[in-house]
N, CA and C of each residue as an Amber inpcrd file, in Angstrom:
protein
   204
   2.5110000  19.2170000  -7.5610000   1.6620000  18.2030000  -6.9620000
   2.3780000  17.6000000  -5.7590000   1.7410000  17.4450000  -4.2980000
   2.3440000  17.1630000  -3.5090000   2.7140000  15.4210000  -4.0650000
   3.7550000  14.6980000  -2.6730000   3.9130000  13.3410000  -3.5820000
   3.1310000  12.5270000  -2.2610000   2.7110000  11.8690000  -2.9580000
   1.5530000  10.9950000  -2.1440000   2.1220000   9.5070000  -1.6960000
   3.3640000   9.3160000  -2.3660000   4.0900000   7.9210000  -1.6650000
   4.1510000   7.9260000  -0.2220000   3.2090000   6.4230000   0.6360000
   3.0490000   6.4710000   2.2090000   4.7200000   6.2830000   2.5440000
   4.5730000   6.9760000   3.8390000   5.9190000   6.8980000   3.9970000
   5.4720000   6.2210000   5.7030000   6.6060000   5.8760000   6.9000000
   5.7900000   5.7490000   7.7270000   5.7610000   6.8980000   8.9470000
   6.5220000   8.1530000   8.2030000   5.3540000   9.1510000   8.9010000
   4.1870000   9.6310000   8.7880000   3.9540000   8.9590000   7.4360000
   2.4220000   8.9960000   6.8450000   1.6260000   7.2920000   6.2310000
   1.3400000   6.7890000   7.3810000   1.1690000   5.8570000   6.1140000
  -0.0560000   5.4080000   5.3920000  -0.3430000   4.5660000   4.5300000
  -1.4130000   4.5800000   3.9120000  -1.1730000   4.0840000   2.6420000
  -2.1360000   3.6150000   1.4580000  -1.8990000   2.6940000   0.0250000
  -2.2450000   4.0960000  -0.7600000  -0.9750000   3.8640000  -1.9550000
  -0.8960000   4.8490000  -3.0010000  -1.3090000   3.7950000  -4.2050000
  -1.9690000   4.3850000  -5.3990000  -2.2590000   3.3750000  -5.9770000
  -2.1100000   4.3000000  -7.5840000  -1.2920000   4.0180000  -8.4780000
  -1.0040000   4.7300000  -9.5740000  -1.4150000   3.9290000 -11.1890000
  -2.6530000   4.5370000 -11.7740000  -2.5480000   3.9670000 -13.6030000
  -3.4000000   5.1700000 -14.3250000  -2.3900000   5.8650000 -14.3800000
  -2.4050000   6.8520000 -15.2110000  -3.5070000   7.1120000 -16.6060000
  -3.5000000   5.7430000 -17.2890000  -4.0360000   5.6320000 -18.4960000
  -4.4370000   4.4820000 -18.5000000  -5.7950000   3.7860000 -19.0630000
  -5.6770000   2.3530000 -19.4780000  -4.8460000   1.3580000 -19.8470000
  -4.0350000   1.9260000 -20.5500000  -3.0310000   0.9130000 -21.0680000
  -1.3190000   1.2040000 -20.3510000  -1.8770000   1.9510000 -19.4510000
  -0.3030000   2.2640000 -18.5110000  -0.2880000   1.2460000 -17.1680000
   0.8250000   0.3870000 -17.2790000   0.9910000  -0.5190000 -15.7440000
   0.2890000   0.4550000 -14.6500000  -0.5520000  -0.6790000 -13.9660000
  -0.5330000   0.0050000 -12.3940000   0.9680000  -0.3660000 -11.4280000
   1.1570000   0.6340000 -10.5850000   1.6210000   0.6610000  -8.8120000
   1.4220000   0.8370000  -8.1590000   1.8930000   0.1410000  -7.0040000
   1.3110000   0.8650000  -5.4520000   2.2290000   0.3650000  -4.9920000
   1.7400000   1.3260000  -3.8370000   3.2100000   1.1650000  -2.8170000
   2.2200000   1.1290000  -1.1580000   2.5530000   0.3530000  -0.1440000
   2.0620000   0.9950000   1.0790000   3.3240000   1.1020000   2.3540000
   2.4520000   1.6470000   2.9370000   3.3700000   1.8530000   4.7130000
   2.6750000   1.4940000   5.7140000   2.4870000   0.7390000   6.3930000
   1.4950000   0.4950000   7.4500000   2.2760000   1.2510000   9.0430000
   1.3360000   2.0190000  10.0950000   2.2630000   1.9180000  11.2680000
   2.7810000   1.2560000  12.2600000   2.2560000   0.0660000  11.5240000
   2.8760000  -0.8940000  12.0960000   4.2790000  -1.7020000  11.9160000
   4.9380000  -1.0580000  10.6640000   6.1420000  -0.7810000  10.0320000
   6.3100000  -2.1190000   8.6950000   5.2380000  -2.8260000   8.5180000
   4.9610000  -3.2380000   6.9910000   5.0190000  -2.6040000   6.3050000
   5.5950000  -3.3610000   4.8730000   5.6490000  -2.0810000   3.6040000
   5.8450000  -3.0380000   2.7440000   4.8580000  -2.3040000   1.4450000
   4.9830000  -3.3450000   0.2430000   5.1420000  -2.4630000  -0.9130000
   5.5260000  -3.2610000  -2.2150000   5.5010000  -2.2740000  -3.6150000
   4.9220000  -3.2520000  -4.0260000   3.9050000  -2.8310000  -5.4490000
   3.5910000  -3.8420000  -6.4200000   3.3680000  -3.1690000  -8.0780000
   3.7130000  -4.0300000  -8.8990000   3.2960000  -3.5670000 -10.0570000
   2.5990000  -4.3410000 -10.9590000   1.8260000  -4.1060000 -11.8980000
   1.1630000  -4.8600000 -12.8410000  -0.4200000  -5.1000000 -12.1760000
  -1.3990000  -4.9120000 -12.8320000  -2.6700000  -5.1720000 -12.4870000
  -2.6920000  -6.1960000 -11.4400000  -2.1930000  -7.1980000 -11.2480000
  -2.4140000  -8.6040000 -10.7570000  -1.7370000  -8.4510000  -9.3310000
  -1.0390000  -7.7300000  -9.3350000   0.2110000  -7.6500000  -8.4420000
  -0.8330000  -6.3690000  -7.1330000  -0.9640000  -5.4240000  -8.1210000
  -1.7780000  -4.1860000  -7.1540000  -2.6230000  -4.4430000  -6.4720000
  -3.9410000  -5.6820000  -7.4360000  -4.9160000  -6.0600000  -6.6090000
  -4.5790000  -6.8790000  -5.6380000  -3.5030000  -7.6890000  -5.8740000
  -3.3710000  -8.6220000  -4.4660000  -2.8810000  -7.6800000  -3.4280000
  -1.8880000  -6.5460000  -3.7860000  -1.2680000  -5.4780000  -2.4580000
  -2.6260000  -4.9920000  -1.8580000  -3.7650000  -4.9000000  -2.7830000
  -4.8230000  -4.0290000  -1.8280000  -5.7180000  -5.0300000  -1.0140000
  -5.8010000  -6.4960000  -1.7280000  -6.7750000  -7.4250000  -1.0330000
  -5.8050000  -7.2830000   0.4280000  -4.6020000  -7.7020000   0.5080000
  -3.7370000  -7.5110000   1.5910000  -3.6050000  -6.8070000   2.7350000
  -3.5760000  -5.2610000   1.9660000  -4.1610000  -4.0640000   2.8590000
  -5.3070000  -3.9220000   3.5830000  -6.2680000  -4.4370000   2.5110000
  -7.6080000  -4.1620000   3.2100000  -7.5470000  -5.3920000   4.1920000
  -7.6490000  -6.6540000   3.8710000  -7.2560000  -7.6260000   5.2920000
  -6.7040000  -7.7430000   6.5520000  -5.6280000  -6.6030000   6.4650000
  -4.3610000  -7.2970000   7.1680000  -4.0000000  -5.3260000   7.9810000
  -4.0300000  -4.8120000   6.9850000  -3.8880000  -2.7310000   7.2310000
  -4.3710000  -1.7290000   7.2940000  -6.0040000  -2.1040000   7.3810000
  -6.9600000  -0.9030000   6.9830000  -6.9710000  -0.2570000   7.9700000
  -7.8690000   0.6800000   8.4400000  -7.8110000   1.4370000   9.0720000
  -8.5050000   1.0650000  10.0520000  -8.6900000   0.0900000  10.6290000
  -9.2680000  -0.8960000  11.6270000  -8.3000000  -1.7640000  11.9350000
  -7.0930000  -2.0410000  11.3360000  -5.7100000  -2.4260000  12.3560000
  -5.5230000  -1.2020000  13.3510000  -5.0410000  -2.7600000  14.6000000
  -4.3230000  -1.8020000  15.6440000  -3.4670000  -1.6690000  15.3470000
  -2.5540000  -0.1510000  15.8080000  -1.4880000  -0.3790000  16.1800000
  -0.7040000  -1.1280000  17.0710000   0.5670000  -2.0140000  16.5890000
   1.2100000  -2.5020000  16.8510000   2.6320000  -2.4990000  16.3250000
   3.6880000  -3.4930000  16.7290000   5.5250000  -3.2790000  16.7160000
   5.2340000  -4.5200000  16.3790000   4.6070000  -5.3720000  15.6380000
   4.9690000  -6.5580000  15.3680000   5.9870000  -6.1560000  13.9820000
   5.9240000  -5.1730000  13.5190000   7.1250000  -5.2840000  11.7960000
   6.1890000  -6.6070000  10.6730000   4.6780000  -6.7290000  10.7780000
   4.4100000  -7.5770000   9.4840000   4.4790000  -7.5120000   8.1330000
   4.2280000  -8.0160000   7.4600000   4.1660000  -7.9230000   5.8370000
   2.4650000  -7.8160000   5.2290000   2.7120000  -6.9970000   4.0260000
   1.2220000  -6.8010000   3.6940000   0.8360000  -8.2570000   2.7960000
């Protein structure tokens, strides 16, 4: 299986829960050189409300270095 963690030659939100009762993670890379990890249900959804706000694919690129 290729590995799907964004890196920032690739970036983008990975989002991992295997099973119902298995913790979620995610991880992102923005190219704008933000990067976050999160774990636990509570934690993932806030990394993605974040992403989608702040990294989607309707950010410009930019060199500001923000946080998700």
């Amino acid at each position: 299986m290729t590995d799907l963690t964004p890196t920032p030659d690739r970036p983008g939100l990975h989002i991992s829960k295997p099973s119902p009762t298995a913790t979620a993670t995610a991880s992102a890379v923005c190219h704008c050189g933000a990067s976050a990890t999160a774990t636990g249900d509570a934690q993932v959804s806030a990394l993605m409300a974040g992403w989608d706000t702040a990294h989607s694919s309707a950010h410009t690129k930019s060199t500001d270095g923000g946080t998700l």
